[in-house]
NULUMSE-749165 format. One record per residue: residue number from 1; chain; x, y, z of N, C-alpha, C in turn. Coordinates in steps of 0.02 Angstrom, whole numbers, plus 50000, padded with zeros to 5 digits. Layout:
  pos  unit    n_x    n_y    n_z   ca_x   ca_y   ca_z    c_x    c_y    c_z
  NUM     A      X      Y      Z      X      Y      Z      X      Y      Z
...
//
This chain:
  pos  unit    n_x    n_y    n_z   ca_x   ca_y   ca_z    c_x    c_y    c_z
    1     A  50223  48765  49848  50279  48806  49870  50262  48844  49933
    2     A  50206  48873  49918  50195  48918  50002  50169  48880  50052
    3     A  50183  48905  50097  50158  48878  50184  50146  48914  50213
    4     A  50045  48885  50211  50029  48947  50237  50017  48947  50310
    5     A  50007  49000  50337  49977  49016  50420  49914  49014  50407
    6     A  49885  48985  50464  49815  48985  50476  49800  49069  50511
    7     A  49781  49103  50476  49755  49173  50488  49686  49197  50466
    8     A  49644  49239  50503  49565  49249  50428  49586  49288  50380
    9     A  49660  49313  50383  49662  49339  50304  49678  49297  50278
   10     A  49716  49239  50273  49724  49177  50234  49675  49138  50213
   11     A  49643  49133  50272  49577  49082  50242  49502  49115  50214
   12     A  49509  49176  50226  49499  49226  50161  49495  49212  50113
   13     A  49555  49244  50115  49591  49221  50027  49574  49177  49971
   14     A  49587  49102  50026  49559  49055  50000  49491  49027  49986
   15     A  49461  49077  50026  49367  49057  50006  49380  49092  49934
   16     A  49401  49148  49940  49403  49204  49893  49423  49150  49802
   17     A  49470  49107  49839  49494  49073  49783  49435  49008  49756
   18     A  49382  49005  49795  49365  48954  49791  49368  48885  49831
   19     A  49418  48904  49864  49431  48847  49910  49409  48844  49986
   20     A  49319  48858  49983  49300  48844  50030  49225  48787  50023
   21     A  49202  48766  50077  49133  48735  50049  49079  48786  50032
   22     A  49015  48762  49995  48962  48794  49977  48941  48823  50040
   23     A  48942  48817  50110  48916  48837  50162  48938  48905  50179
   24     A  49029  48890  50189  49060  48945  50208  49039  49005  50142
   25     A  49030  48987  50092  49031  49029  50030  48951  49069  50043
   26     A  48910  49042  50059  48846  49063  50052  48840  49111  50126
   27     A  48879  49093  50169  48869  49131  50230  48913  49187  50194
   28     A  48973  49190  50181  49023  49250  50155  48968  49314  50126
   29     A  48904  49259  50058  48890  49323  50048  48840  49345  50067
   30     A  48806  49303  50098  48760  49344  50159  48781  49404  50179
   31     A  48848  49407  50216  48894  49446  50261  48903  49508  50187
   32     A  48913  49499  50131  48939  49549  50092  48860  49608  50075
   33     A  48830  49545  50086  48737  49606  50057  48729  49635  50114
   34     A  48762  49617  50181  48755  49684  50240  48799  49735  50215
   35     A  48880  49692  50226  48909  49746  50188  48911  49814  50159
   36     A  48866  49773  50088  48851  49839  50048  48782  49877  50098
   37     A  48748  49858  50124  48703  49883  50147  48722  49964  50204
   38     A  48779  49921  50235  48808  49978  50282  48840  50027  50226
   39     A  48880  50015  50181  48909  50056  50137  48843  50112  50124
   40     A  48808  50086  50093  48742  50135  50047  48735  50176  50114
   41     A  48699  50143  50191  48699  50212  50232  48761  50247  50261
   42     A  48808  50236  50248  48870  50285  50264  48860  50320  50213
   43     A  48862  50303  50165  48870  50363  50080  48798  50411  50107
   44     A  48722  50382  50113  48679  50426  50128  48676  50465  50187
   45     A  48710  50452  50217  48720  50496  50298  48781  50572  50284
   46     A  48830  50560  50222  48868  50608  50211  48813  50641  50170
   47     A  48780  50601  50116  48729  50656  50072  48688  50705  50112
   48     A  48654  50675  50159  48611  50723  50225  48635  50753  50262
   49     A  48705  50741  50279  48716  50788  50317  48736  50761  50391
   50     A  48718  50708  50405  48743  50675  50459  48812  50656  50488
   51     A  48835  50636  50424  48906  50651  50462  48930  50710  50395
   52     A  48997  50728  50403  49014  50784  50360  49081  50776  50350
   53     A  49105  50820  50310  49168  50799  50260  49203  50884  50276
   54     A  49268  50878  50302  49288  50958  50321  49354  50952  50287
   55     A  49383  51028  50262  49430  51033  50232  49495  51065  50276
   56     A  49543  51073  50223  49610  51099  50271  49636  51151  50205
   57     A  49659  51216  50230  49698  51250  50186  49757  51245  50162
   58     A  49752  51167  50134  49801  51160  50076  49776  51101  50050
   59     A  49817  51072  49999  49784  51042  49938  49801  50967  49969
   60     A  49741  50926  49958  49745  50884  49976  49750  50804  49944
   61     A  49796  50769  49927  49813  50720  49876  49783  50632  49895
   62     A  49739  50611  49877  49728  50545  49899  49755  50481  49853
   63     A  49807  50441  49893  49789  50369  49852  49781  50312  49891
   64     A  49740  50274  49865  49702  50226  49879  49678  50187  49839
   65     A  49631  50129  49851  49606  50077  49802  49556  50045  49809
   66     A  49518  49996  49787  49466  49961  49795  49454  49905  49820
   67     A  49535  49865  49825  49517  49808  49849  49578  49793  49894
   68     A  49558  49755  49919  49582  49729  49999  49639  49711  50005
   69     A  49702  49777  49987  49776  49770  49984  49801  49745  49925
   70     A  49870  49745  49919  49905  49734  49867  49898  49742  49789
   71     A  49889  49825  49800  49880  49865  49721  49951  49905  49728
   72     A  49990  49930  49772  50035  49949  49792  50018  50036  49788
   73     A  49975  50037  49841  49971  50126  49831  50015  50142  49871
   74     A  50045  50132  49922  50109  50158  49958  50151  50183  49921
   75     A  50194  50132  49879  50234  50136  49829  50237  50188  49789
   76     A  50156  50224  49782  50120  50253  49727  50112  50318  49779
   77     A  50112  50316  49831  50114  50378  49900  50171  50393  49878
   78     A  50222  50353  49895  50297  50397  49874  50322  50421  49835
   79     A  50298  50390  49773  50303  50460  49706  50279  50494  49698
   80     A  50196  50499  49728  50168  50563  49736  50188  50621  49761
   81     A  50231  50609  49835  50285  50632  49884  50330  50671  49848
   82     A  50359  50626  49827  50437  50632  49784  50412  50695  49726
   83     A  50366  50687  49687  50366  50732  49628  50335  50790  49658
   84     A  50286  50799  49708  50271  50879  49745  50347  50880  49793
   85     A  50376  50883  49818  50438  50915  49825  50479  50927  49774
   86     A  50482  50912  49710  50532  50918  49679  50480  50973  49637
   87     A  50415  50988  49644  50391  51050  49604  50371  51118  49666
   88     A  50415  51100  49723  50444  51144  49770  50378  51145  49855
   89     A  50365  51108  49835  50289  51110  49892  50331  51076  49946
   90     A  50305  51087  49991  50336  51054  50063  50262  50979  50099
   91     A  50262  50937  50064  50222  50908  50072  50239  50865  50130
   92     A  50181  50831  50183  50164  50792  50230  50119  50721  50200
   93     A  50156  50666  50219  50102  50596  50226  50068  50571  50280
   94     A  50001  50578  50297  49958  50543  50333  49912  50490  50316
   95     A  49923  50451  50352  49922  50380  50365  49879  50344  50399
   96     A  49840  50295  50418  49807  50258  50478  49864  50233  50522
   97     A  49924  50217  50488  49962  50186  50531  49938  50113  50567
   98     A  49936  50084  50494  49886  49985  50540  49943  49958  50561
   99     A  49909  49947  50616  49946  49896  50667  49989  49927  50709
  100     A  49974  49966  50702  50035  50009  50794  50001  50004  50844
  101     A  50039  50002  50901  50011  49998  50957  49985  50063  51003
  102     A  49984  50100  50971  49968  50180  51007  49915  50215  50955
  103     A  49870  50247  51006  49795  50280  50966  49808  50343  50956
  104     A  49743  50365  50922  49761  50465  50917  49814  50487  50837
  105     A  49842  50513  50857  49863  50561  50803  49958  50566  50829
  106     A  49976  50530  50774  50062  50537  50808  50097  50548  50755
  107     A  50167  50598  50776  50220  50610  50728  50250  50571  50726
  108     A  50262  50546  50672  50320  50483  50664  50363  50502  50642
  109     A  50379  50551  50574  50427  50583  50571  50431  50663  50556
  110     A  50477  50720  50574  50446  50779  50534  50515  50792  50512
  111     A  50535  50860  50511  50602  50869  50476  50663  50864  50504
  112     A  50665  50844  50566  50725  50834  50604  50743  50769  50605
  113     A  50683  50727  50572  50684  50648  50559  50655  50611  50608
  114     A  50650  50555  50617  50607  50498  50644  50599  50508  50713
  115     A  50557  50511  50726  50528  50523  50794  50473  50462  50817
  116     A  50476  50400  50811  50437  50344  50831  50458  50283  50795
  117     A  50474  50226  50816  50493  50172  50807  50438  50131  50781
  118     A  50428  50070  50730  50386  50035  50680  50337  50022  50725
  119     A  50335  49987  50806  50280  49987  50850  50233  50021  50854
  120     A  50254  50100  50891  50217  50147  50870  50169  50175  50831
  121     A  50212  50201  50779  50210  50212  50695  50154  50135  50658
  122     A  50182  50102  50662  50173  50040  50589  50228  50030  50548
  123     A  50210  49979  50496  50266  49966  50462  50296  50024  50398
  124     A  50227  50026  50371  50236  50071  50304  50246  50139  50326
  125     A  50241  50182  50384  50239  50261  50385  50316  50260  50410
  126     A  50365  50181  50443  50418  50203  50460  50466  50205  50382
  127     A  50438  50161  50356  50480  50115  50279  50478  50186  50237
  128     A  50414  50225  50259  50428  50289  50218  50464  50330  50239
  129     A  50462  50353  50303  50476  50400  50328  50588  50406  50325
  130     A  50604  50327  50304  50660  50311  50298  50695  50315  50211
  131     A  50628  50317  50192  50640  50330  50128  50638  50409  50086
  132     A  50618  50443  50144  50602  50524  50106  50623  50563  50187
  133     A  50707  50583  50212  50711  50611  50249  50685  50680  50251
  134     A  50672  50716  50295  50634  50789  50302  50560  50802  50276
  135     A  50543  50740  50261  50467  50738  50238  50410  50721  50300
  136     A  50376  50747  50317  50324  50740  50390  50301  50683  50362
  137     A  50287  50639  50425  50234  50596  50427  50201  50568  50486
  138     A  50152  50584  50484  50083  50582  50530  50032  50515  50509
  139     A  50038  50493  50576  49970  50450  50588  49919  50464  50627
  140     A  49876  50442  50645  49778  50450  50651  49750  50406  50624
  141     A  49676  50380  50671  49604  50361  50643  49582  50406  50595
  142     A  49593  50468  50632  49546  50519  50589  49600  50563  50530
  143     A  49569  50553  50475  49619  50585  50428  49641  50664  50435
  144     A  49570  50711  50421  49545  50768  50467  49600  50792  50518
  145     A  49606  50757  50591  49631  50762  50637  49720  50764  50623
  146     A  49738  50704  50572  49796  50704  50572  49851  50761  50527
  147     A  49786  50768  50469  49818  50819  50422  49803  50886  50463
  148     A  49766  50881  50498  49775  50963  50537  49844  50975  50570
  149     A  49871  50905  50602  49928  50911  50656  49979  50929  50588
  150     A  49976  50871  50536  50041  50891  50498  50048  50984  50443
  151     A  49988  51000  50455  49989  51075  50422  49997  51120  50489
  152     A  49973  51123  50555  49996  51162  50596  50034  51166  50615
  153     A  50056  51104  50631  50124  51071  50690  50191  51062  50640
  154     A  50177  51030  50606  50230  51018  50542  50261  51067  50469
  155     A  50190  51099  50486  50205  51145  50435  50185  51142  50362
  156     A  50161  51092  50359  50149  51044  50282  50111  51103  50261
  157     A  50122  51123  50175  50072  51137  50116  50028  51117  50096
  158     A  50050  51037  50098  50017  51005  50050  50018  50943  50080
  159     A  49956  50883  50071  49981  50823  50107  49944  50775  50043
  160     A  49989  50714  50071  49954  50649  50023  49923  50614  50093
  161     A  49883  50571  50067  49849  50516  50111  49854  50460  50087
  162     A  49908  50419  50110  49915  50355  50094  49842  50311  50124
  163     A  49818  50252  50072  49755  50203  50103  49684  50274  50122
  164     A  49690  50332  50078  49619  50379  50084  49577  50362  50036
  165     A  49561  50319  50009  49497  50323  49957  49428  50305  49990
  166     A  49422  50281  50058  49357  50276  50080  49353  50303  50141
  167     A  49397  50338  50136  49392  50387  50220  49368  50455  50176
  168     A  49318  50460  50224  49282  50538  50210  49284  50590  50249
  169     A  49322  50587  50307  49293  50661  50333  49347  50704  50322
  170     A  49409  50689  50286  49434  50738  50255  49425  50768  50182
  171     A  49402  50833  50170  49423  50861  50093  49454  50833  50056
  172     A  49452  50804  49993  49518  50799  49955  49529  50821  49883
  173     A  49572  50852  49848  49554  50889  49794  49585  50841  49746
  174     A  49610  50770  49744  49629  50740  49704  49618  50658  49742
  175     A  49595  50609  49694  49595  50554  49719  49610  50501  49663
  176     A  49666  50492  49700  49726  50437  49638  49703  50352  49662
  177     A  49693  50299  49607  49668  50237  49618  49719  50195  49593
  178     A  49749  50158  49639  49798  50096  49618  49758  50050  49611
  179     A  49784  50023  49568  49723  49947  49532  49805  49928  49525
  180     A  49783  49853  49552  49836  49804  49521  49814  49767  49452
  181     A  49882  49793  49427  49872  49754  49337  49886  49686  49327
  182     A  49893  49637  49385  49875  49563  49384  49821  49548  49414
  183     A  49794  49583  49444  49718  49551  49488  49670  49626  49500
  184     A  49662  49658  49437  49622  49707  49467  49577  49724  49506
  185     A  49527  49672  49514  49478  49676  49553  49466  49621  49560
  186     A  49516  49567  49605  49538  49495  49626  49458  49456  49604
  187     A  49410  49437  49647  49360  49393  49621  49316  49423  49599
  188     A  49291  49511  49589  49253  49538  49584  49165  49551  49605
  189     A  49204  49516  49682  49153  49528  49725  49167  49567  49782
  190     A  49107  49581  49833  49111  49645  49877  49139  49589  49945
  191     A  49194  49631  49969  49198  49613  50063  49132  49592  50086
  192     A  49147  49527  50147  49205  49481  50133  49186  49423  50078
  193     A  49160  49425  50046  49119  49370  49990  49187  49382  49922
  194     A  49243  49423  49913  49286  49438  49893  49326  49503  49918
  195     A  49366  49549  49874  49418  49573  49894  49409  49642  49880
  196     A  49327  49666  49844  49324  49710  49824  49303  49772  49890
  197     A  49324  49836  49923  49304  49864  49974  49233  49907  49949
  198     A  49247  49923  49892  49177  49961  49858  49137  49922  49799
  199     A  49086  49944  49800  49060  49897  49715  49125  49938  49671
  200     A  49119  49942  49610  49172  49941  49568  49129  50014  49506
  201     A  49071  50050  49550  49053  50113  49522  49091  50154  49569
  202     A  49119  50144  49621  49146  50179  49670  49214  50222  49644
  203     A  49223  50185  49582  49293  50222  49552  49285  50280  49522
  204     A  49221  50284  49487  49197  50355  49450  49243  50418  49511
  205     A  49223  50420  49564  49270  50468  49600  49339  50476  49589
  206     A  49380  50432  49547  49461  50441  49556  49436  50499  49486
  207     A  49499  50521  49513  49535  50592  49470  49598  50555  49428
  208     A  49624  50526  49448  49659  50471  49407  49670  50396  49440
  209     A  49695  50363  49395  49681  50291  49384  49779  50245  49396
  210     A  49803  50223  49405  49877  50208  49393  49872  50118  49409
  211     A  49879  50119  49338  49866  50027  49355  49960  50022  49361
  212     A  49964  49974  49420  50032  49943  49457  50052  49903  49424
  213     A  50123  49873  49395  50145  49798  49382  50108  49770  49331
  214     A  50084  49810  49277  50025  49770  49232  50059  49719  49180
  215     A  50050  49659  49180  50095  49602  49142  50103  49604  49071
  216     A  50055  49665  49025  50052  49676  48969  50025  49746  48968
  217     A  50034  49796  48882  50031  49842  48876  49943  49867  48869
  218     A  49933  49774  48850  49860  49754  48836  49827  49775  48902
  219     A  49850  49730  48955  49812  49750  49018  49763  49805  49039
  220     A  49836  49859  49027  49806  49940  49034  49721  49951  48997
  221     A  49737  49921  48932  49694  49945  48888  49628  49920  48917
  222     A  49606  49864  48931  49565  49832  48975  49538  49855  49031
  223     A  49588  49877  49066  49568  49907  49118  49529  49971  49117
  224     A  49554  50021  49075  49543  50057  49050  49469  50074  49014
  225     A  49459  50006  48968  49400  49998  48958  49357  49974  48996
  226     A  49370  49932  49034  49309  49941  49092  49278  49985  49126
  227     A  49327  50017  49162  49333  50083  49211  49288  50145  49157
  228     A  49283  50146  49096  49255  50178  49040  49190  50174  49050
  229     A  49174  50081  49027  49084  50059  49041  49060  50068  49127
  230     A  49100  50073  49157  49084  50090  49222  49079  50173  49236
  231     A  49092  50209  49201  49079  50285  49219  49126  50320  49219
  232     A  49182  50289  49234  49245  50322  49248  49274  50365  49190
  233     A  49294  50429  49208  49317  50477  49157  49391  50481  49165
  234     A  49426  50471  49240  49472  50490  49264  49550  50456  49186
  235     A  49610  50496  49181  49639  50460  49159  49673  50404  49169
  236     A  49702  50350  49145  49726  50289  49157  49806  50287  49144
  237     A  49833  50274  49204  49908  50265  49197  49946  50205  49200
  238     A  50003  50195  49196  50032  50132  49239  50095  50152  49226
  239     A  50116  50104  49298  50191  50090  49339  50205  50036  49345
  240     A  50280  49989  49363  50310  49959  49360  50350  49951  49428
  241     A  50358  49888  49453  50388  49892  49485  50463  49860  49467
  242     A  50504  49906  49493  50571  49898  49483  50652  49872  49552
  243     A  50684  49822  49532  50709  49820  49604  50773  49869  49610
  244     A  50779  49892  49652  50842  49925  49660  50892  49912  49701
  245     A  50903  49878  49743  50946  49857  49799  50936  49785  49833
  246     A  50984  49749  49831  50994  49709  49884  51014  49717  49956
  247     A  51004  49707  49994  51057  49724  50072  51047  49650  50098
  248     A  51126  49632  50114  51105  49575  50176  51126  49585  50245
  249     A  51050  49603  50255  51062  49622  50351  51050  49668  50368
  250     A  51077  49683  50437  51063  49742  50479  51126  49775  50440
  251     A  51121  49837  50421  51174  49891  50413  51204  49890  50353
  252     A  51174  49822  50301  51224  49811  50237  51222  49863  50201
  253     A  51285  49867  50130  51279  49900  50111  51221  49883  50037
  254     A  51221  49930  50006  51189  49917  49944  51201  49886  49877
  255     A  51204  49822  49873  51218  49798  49806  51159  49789  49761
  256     A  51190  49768  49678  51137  49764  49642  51083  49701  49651
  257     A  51025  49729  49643  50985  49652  49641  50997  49601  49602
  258     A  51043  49602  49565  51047  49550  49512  51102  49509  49531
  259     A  51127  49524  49615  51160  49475  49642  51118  49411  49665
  260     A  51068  49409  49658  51032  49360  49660  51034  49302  49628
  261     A  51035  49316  49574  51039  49284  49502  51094  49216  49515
  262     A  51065  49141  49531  51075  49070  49530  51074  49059  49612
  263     A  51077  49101  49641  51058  49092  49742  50992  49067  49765
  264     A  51014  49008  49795  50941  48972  49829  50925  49015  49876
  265     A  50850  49049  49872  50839  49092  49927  50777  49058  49948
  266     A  50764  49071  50021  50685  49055  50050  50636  49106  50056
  267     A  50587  49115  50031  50550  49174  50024  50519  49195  50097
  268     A  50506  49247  50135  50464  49269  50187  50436  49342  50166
  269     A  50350  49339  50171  50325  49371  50162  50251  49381  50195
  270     A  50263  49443  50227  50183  49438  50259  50161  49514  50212
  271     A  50125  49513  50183  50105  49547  50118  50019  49526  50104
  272     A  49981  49586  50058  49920  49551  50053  49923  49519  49983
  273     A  49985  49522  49938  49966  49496  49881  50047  49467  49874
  274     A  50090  49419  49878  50153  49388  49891  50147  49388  49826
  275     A  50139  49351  49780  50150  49335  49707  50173  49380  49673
  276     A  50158  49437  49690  50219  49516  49640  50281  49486  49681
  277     A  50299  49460  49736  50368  49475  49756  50424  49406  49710
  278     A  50364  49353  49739  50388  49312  49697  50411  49297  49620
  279     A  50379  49340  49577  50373  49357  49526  50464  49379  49533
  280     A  50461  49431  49562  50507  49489  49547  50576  49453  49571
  281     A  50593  49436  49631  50641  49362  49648  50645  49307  49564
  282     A  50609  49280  49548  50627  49220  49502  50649  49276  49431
  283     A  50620  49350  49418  50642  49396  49382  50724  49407  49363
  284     A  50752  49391  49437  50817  49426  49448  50862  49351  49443
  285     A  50829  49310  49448  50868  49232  49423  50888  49179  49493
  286     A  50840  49224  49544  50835  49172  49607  50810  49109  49601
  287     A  50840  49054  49655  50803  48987  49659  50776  48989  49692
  288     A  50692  48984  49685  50644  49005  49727  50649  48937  49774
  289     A  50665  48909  49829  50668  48859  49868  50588  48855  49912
  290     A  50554  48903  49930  50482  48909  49952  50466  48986  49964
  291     A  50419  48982  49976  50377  49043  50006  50360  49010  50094
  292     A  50382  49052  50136  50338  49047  50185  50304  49112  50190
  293     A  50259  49103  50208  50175  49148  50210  50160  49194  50243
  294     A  50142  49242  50279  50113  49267  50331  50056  49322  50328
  295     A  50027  49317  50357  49954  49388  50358  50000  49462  50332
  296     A  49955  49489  50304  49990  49556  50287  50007  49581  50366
  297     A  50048  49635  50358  50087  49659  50434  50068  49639  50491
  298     A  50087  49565  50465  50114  49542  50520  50172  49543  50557
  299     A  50145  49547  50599  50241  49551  50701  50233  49496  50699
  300     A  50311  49499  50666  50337  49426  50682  50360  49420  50759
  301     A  50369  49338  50783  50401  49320  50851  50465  49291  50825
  302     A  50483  49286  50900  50546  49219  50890  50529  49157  50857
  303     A  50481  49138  50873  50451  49057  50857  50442  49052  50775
  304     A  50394  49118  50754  50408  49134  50672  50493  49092  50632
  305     A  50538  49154  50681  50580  49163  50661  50621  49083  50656
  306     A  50609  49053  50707  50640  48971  50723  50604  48941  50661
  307     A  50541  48941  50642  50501  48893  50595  50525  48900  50539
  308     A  50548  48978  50520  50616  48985  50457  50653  48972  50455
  309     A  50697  48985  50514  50768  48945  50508  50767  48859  50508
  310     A  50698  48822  50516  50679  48760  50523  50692  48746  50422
  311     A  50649  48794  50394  50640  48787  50339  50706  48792  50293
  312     A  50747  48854  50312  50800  48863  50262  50858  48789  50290
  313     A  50853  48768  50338  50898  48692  50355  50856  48648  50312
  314     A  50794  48635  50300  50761  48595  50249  50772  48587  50206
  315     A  50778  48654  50158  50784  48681  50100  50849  48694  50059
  316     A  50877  48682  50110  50969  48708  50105  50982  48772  50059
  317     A  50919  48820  50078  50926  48894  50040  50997  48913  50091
  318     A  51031  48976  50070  51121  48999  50077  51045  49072  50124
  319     A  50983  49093  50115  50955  49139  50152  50904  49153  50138
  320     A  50867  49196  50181  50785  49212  50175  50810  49279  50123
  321     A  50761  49284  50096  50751  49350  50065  50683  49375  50074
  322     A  50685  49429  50084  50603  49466  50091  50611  49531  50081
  323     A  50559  49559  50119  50546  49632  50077  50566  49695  50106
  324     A  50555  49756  50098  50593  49798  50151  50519  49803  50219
  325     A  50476  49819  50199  50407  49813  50229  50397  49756  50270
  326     A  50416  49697  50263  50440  49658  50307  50489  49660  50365
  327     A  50526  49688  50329  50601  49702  50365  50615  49735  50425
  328     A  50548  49797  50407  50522  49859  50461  50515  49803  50541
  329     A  50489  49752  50521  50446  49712  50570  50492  49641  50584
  330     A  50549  49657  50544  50581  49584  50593  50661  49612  50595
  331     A  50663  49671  50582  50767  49696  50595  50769  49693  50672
  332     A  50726  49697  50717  50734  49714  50799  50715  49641  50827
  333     A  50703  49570  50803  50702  49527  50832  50759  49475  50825
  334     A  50784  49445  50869  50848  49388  50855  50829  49339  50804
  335     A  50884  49334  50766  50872  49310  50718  50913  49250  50716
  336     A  50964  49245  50772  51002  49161  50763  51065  49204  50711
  337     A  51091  49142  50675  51158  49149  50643  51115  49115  50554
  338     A  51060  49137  50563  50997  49141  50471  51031  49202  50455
  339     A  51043  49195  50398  51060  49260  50328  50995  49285  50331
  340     A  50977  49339  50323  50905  49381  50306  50944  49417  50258
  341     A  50928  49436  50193  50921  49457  50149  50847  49507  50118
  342     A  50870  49561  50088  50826  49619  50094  50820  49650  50021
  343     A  50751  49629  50000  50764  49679  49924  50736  49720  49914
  344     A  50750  49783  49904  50718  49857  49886  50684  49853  49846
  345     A  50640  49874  49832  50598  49894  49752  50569  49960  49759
  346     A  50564  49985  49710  50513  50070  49687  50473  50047  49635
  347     A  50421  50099  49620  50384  50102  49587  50398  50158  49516
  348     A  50427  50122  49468  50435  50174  49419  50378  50174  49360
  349     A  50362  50231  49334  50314  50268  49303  50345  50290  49257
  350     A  50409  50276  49242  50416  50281  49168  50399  50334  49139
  351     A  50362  50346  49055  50335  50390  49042  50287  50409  49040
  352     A  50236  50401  49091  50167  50381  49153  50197  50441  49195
  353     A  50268  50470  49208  50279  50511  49262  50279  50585  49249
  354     A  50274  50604  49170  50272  50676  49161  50178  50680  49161
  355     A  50125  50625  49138  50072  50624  49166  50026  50657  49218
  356     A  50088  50591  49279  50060  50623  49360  50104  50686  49379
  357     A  50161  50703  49353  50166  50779  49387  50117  50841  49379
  358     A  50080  50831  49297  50051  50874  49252  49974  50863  49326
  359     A  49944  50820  49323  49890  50809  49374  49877  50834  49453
  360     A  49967  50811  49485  49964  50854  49535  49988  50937  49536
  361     A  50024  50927  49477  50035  51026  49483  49962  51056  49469
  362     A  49922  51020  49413  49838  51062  49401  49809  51046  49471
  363     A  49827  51001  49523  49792  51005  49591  49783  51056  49634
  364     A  49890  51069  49644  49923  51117  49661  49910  51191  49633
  365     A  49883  51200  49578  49860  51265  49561  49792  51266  49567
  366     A  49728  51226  49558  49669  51233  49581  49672  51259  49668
  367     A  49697  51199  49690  49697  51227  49782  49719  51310  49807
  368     A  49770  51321  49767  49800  51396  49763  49741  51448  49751
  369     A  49711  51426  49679  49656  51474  49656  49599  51479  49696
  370     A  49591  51427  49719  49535  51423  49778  49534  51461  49832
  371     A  49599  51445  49857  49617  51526  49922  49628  51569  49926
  372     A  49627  51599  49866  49641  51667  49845  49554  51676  49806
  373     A  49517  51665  49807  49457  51666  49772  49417  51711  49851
  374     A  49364  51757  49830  49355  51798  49908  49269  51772  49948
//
C-alpha cells in the first residue's frame, strides 16, 4: 500500500525494520556505541559543571519522549496547555520549531494571535498556535533563551515545552513521557541502530508517564511494568486518540468524521509514525486506496503534489485525505482541481484527565512554594 520516498528517515526506518543488509546493520551500530558514548559525556559534563542547567521564575512543564517521533507528545502539549488555563495560569509553549527557516528565538504567536507563518514558525507551533487562540508560542534552539522571551515579553506564568525531554539547559519542575502504546520503544535499540534517543533508564526522570493510542487496556499494564523493572516510579497514564472533524479544503466548514465512512480516499502523510493515521481512516469506514509516504515535516513541492494527483487518477480515490500537521505544509501550495481532504484529531484522556490536572496543579503549587520560600 505505501510508496515510499527515498529519504534517510525512510531508509532508517527500514534498517530499523530489518530491511537492510548485515553490513549496513553492523555499521548502524557501530554509529549507536558512539552515540551512547557522546550521550554519557553530555550527562557527565552537566554533573561537573561544564555545561549547566538555569531556571526561570515560573513553573516549568516538559513533554517529550524517547524515541524518534511518533508517540504524539504535541497532542499531549495541548492538553497540558488546555488544562493549566482552565486552572487559571496564563501559560506559554516553547518549541524548537523543526524545520523553519529562521534561527534564534521567535514569536509565533502571543495574545493578539499569530504573528509568523508555518515557514518561519514550523509546522506544529503554527497547528498549535491555531488551535489555542491567546496562548504564546515561542520558538528557539535554546529552550532557556526562548522561555525567557515568552515570560518577559509575553508575559507567560507558566510554560510547557513541547519535544523537552533531552534538552537541558532549561529547569524543569515536571517531565511528562509520551510512549506510544503500539510501538513503545520501536526496535529497542539506541539511535541510529534503532529509534530509541536515550537507553530506556533515561525514563526514571519522567514525573509522569502517558502511554498514547494503546491498542489494549493490557498494553498500559506492560508498559507500566517495564518502566517499574527499569526504575521508573513516575505514574502511568493513557490517552486516545480521537477524530473530531473533517474539512474539505481551504476554508471548509466542519463536518463529522464519520463522513468518511464507504469514500475511496488516498492517504498523504509525512509523519514519523503513518500507521496511527491509517489505523484511524479505515476506523471511520474509509477505503484505504494507498498511502503515499513522506519524511516527517516534510515541504511539500508542486511535483509532490502532481505525483498525487498522478496517484488519486490511478486509484480513482473521489480525494487525498491527510492530516492537519500536514496540512500546515501543503494549504499555500497549488493544488490543481485534487480534493484535499483534512482530518482533525485530539488527544483524549478520558479518565487519565482528572490524573494529569491533579500532577500539574501539585507542579503549579510546588513552583509557587518555591518562590515564596526566602
Amino acid at each position: 500500500m505505501a510508496e515510499p520516498v527515498r529519504a534517510p528517515e525512510l531508509w532508517l526506518q527500514e534498517a530499523w525494520h530489518g530491511r537492510a543488509s548485515p553490513l549496513v546493520r553492523a555499521g548502524l551500530s557501530a554509529a549507536a556505541v558512539a552515540y551512547r558514548a557522546a550521550l554519557a559525556a553530555r550527562s557527565a559534563s552537566y554533573r561537573i559543571g561544564l555545561l549547566s542547567t538555569r531556571g526561570l521564575p515560573v513553573p516549568v512543564v516538559s513533554v517529550g519522549n524517547v524515541t524518534v517521533g511518533g508517540s504524539g507528545k504535541t497532542p499531549l502539549a495541548e492538553v497540558a496547555l488546555l488544562a493549566l488555563t482552565e486552572m487559571g495560569a496564563h501559560p506559554a509553549l516553547v518549541s524548537r520549531g523543526y524545520g523553519r527557516r529562521t534561527r534564534g528565538v521567535q514569536i509565533v504567536a502571543d495574545a493578539n494571535g499569530l504573528r509568523l507563518g508555518v515557514r518561519d514558525a514550523g509546522d506544529e507551533p503554527v497547528l498549535l498556535a491555531e488551535h489555542l487562540p491567546g496562548v504564546p508560542i515561542v520558538v528557539g534552539e535554546s529552550r532557556y533563551e526562548a522561555g525567557a522571551v515568552a515570560v518577559g515579553t509575553c508575559l507567560a506564568n507558566a510554560l510547557v515545552l513541547d519535544d523537552g525531554f533531552q534538552h537541558r539547559t532549561l529547569h524543569k519542575d515536571l517531565e511528562i513521557v509520551a510512549v506510544s502504546g503500539s510501538s513503545p520503544w520501536g526496535n529497542g535499540r539506541l539511535f541510529p541502530r534503532g529509534s530509541l534517543r536515550e537507553p530506556l533508564s533515561a525514563v526514571k526522570r519522567a514525573g509522569l508517564v502517558v502511554v498514547t493510542n494503546p491498542p489494549t487496556v493490557g498494553a498500559v499494564s506492560d508498559i507500566a511494568h517495564l518502566l517499574r523493572r527499569r526504575g521508573c516510579t513516575a505514574a502511568v497514564l493513557s490517552g486516545a486518540y480521537r477524530p473530531t472533524a473533517l474539512r474539505r479544503g481551504n476554508h471548509a466548514r466542519a463536518e463529522a468524521p464519520q463522513g468518511l465512512a464507504g469514500r475511496k480516499v488516498l492517504l498523504l502523510a509525512g509523519l514519523a509514525a503513518p500507521s496511527g493515521f491509517v489505523a484511524t481512516a479505515e476506523s471511520l469506514g474509509a477505503e484505504i486506496a494507498g498511502l503515499v509516504e513522506f519524511p516527517d515535516h516534510h515541504w511539500y513541492t508542486p511535483g509532490d503534489i502532481a505525483r498525487v494527483a498522478a496517484r488519486v487518477r490511478e486509484t480513482g480515490a473521489v480525494a487525498v485525505l491527510t492530516t492537519e500537521k500536514d496540512w500546515m505544509r501543503l494549504r499555500d501550495i497549488p493544488r490543481g482541481d485534487v480534493p484535499f481532504w483534512v482530518l482533525s484529531i485530539r488527544l483524549d484522556m478520558g479518565a487519565d484527565s482528572e490524573a494529569l490536572a491533579r500532577a500539574l496543579g501539585e507542579t503549579l503549587r510546588r513552583a509557587a512554594a518555591g518562590r515564596r520560600m526566602p
